[in-house]
N, C-alpha and C positions, 0 to 999 in steps of 0.2 A: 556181124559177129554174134555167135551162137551164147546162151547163157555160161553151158561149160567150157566152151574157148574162152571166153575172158574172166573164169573164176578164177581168184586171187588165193593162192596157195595157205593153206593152214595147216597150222602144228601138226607131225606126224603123230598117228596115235600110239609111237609108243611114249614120246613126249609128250602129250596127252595124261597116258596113268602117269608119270612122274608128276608131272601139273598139277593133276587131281589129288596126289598123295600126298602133294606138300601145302597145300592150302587151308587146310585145318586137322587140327587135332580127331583120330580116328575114334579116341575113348566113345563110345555107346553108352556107358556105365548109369550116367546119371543128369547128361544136361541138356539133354532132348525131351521134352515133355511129352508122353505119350506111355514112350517107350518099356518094355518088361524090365523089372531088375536083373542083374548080370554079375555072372559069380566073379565077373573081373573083364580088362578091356578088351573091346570087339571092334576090330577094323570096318568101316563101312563097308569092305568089300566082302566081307564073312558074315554080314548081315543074312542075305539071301541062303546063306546054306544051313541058318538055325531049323526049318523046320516048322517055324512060328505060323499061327493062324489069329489071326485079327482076335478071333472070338472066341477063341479055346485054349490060348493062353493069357498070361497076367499083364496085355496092354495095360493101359490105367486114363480112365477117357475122362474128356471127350480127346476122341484122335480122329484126323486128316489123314483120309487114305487118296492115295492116285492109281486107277486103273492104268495099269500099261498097254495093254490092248488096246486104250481107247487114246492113250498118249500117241501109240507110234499109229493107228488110224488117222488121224489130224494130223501128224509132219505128215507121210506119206500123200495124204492128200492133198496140203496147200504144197509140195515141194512137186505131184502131177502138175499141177492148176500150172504154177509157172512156168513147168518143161513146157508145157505143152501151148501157153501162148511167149513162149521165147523170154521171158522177164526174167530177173533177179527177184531176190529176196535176202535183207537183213532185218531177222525176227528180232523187234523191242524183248531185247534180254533184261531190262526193268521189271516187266513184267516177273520174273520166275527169280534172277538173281541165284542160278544154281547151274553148277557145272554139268553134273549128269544131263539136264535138260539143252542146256548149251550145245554140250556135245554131241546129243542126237539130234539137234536142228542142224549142226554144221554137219554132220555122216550125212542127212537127207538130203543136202544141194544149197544149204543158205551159202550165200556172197561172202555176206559177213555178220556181224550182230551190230543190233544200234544200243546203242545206252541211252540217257536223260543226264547225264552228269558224267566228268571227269572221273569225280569218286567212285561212278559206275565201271569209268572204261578201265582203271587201275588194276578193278577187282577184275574186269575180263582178262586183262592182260596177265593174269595170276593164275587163270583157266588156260594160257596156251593160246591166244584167238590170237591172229592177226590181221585182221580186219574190223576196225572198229567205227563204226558211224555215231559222232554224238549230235544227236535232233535236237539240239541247242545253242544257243549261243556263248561261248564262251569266253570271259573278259577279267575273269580274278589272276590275277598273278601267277600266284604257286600254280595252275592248273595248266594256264597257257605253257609254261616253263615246264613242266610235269611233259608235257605231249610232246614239247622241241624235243627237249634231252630223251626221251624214250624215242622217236625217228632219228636221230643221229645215232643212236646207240646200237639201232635194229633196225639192218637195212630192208628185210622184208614186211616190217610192220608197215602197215596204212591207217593213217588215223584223219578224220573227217568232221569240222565241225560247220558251224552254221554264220555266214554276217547277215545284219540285217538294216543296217547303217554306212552310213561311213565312219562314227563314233565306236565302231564293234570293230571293223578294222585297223581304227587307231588304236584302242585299248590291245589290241595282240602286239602290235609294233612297239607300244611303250613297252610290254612285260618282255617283250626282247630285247630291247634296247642295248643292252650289255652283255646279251649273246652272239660267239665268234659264229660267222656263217655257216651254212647247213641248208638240210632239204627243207623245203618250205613246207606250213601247216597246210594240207586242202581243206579249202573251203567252200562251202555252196552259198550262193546268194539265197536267202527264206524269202518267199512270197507270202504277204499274209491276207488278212482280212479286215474291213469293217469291226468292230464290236470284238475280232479276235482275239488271242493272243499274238506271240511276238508273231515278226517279220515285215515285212516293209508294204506300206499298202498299196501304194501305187507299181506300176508296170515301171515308167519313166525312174520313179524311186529307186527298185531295184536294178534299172540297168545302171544308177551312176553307181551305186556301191559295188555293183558287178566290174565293172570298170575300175573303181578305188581298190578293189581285191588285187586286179589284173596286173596292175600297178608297183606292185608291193613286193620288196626282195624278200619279205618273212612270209607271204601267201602263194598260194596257188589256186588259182580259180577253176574247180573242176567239174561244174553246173550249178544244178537249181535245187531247189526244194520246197518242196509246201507242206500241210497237212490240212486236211479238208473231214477231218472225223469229226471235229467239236460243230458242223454242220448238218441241219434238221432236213427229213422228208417227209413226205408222205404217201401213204401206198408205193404206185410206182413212180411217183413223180422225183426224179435227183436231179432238177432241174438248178438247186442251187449247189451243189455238189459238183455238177458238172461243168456251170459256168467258170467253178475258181478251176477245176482243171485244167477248161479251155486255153483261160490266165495264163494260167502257168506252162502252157506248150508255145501260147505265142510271144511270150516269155524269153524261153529257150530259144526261139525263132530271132527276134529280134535280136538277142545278144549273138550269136551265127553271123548276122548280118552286119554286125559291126566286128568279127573277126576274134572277137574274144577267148573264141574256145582254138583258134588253131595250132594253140601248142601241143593239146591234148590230143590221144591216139584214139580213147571215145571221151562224151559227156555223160555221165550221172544225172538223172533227173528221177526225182525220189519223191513218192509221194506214198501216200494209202495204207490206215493203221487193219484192225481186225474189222471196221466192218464196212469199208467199200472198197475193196483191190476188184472187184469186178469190175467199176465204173474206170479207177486208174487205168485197169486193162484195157478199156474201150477208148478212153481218150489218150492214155498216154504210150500206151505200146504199139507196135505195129510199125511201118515206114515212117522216116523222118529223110527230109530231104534239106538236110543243115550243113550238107559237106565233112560229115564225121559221123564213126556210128554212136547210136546211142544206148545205154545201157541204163534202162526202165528199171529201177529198184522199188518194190512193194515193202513194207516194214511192220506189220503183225506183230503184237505180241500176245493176245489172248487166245489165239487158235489152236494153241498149243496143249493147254486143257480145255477150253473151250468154256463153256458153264452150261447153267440151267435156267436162265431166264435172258440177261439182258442180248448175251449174241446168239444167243438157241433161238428169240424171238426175233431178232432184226438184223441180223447178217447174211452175208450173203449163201452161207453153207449153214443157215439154222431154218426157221421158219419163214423166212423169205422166200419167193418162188425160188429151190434150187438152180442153180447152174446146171444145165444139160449137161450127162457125163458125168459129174461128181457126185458124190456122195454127202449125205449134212455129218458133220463133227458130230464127234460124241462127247459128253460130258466124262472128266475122269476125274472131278473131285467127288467124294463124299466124305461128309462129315456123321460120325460117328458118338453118340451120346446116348447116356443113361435117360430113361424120364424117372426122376428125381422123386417129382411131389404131383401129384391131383387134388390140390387143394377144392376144387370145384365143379360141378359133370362138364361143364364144357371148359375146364381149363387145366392144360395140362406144364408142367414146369420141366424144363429138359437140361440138362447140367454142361450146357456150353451158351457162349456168351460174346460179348463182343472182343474178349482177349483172343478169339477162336476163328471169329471167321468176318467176310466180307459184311459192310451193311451202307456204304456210303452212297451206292445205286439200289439197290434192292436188299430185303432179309430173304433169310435163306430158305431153299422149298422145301419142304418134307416129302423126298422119296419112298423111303423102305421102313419098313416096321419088322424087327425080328423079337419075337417070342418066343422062348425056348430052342428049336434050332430051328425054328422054323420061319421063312425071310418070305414078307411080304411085300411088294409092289404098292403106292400111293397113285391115285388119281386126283389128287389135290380137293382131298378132303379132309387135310389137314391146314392150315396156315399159323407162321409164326409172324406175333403181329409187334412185338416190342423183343428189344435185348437190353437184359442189362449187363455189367461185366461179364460176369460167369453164368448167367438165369436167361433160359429162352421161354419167354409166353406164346403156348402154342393154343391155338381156339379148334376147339375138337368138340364134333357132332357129342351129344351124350350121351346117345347110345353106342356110342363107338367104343371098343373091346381095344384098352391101352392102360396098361396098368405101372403101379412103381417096378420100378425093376426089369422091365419092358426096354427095348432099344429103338431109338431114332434113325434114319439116316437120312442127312441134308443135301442137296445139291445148296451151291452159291450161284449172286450175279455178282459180274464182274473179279477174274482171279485177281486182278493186277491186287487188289486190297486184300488180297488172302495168300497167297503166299511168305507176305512177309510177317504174319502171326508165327509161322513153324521156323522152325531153324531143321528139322531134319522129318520129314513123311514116308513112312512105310510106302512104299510101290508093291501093289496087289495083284493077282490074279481074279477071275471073275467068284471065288471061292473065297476071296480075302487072306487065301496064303501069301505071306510074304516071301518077296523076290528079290528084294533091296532097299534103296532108302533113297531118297531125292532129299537136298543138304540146299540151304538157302544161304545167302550172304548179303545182307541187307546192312 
């Protein structure tokens, strides 16, 4: 079975803009921080035709810009990568928690989206998505009952969550306990790790909850899953990266062999966030000889901006040896701030801070320098070495020409801790004309 032979139908787009129109309040006016004053409300979709330029109107910084050029270069690319070795793809929509992006990961060929949470997939299913994968376990009450009553309700929806127990299977059977029959929750049995987080450590482990799944008039067992990102390399060695994959195909192997999957038309077997889908590639796609096809889902959520340090240096489309044929992602965030104060020749104070941007893996790099209109390119002769809320310490050569009133611009690592600062970011052209607005929901 081909990727787009078995893709799972999504909201048309004109139910889509209805979707999108009814999910928040369109006012512009005043509770977007960045954003220019407005003589009155402006719908996000009348954003793009103001006119506005980042720098030559009354933004009010520091503001979060997204290159769109360099947005649909990264779907475009990760949605080649998978046509082209036959794989799925459901982008961790955690990551971004915004419809506009949503929307153009599901236009470019994703499956489906995954969430981290219930309260994630609620918000998807608010977006229009009908495929929703949560990379979790799930065992609270309101949420298990949340996902039943939404699949009896909407027979095209699919929703996906994780056991990793037989304890995880019993906790979903009690919170149905007093619901009248219906379609069953899918569920993947999680393979975990040593030292990891969830999922089950053993092989044997995972085949009896795979089984307890199998079992169950409230489940349905529709493979496996792992994740193997929170796992260290070095150079070219993914020698532990690749052993848990191995895991997890003879995994899938084994439960084949005890018959588990025969009810099912293929198996899901999901593995690989933003920065090993090449290794998934290599171990997990390609022929399976299980007596069912199999449908290889990869789950990214950072490729979609991508950044400027953590996966520009160690992914597989950054500064890692490229993949033959592809292209490396482009960075499409920049952060945008005044320098503030020069209180010292080598120190410089820039007026965005940690309400503003990523710092939990790395602080931000200083790209561009604009002076009067005139935008200069950084070779990392700048670094910012502490944040405080709103106060960036930046350590600048001292003979280096950066003055108050001068402009910054940041790249970040890691978006996943940077988009949920914004509730609404200008989407740019290479000019910094705005185009639109990318809306979060966190």
């Amino acid at each position: 079975m081909t990727r787009e032979e078995g893709r799972v139908h999504q909201t048309a787009p004109d139910q889509w803009i209805t979707a999108l129109s009814d999910v928040a309040n369109g006012d512009m006016t005043w509770q977007y921080k960045g954003w220019p004053a407005m003589s009155g409300p402006l719908s996000v979709d009348e954003v793009g035709d103001q006119g506005w330029n980042i720098f030559t109107d009354d933004f009010l910084f520091p503001v979060m810009t997204l290159n769109r050029g360099a947005l649909h270069h990264n779907v475009e690319t990760v949605s080649r990568f998978c046509t082209d070795h036959d794989i799925s793809f459901a982008p961790h929509g955690k990551t971004t928690m915004s419809p506009e992006l949503t929307r153009l990961q599901l236009d470019t060929g994703a499956w489906g989206i995954t969430a981290a949470t219930v309260n994630q997939a609620r918000i998807f299913r608010a977006f229009g998505i009908d495929c929703i994968l949560v990379a979790n376990q799930v065992v609270d009450p309101g949420a298990v009952r949340w996902a039943w009553r939404e699949l009896q309700a909407f027979p095209e929806f699919r929703f996906f969550c994780l056991v990793d127990s037989v304890e995880s299977v019993e906790a979903i059977e009690q919170a149905l306990a007093d619901e009248p029959a219906g379609r069953p929750i899918e569920v993947l049995v999680e393979l975990g790790m040593e030292s990891g987080r969830s999922g089950n450590r053993t092989t044997e482990g995972a085949i009896e909850v795979a089984i307890d799944a199998g079992e169950s008039d409230r489940l349905s067992l529709a493979g496996v899953e792992g994740y193997e990102g929170i796992l260290h390399y070095e150079g070219d060695d993914f020698s532990a990266v690749d052993a848990f994959l191995h895991r997890l195909r003879e995994l899938t192997e084994r439960l084949a062999d005890k018959a588990v999957f025969d009810h099912l038309s293929e198996v899901i077997v999901t593995a690989g966030g933003s920065m090993f889908p090449d290794r998934v590639v290599e171990i997990l796609g390609g022929d399976w000889a299980i007596g069912r096809p199999v449908r290889t889902v990869i789950r990214p959520g950072g490729y979609v901006t991508h950044d400027s340090i953590l996966y520009a240096e160690s992914g597989p489309f950054g500064n890692r040896p490229p993949m033959d044929g592809y292209d490396r992602l482009v960075p499409a965030f920049t952060l945008w701030s005044y320098v503030i104060s020069r209180p010292e020749p080598d120190l410089v104070i820039a007026g965005f801070g940690k309400r503003d941007v990523s710092f939990d893996v790395d602080l931000p790099l200083p790209s561009h320098v604009r002076r009067g209109t005139q935008l200069a390119t950084l070779d990392r002769e700048l670094q910012v070495f502490d944040l405080n809320d709103q106060h960036a310490y930046v350590r600048i050569p001292a003979e280096f020409k950066l003055d108050v009133g001068d402009m910054l611009g940041c790249g970040i690592s890691h978006p996943c801790a940077t988009f949920d600062r914004w509730r609404a970011m200008p989407l740019v052209d290479d000019d910094y004309n705005v185009l639109g607005a990318v809306r979060t929901f966190f």
